[in-house]
BALOLO-802162 format. One record per residue (C-alpha): x, y, z; residue in one letter. Coordinates in steps of 0.1 Angstrom, whole numbers, padded with zeros to 4 digits, always signed. Layout:
BEGIN
XYZa/...
% end
This chain:
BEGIN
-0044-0068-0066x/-0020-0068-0038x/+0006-0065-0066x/-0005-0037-0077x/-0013-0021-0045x/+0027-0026-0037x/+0039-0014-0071x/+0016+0023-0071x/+0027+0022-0034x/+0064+0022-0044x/+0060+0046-0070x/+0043+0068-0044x/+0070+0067-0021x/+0094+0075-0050x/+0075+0108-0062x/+0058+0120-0035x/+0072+0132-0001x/+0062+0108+0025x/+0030+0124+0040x/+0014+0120+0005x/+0027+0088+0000x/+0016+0073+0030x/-0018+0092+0020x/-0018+0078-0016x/-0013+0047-0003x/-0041+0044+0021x/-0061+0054-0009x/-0048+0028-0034x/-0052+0000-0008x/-0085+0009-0003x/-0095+0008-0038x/-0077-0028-0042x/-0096-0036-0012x/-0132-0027-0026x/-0121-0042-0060x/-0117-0074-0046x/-0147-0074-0020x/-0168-0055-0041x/-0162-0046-0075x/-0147-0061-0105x/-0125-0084-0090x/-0148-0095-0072x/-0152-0136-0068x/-0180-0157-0050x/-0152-0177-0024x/-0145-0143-0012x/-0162-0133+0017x/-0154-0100+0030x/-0175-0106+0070x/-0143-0131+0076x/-0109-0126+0092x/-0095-0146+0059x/-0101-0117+0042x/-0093-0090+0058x/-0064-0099+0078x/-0044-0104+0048x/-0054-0069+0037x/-0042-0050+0069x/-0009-0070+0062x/-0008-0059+0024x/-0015-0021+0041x/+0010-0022+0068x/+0036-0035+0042x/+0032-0004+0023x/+0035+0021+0050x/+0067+0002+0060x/+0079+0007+0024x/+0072+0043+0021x/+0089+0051+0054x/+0118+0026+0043x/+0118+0047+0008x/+0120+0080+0030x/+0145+0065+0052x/+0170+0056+0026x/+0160+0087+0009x/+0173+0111+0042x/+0200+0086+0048x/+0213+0093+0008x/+0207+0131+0013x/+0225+0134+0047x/+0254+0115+0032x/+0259+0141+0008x/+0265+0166+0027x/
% end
């Protein structure tokens, strides 16, 4: 899941200016996040009352806000660069 939760992240970042991409990807990471504790990802050695599980997870979140604003920042730099 947290591959997928990187790659709609990206694509976010790509079509979307950043305050809905950092939206979208609040939303996608919590729907990876309930598909793994919760839903059909779901797998009896996870258990979501531990730090193991959701430490990783506010990683995996902060990772994608830093790529959105690292996908806006390149995208201001490119813009500003022509002219």
């Amino acid at each position: 899941m947290d591959i997928v939760f990187l790659a709609l992240t990206l694509i976010a970042a790509l079509l979307l200016p950043r305050s809905r991409a950092w939206l979208v990807t609040v939303a996608v990471w919590a729907v990876c996040l309930a598909f793994v504790g919760w839903g059909p990802a779901w797998n009896s050695d996870v258990h979501t009352d531990s730090i193991v599980f959701w430490g990783p997870w506010f990683v995996a979140l902060l990772i994608g806000l830093g790529l959105v604003a690292l996908v806006d920042a390149v995208r201001r730099r490119r813009r500003a660069a022509r002219g």
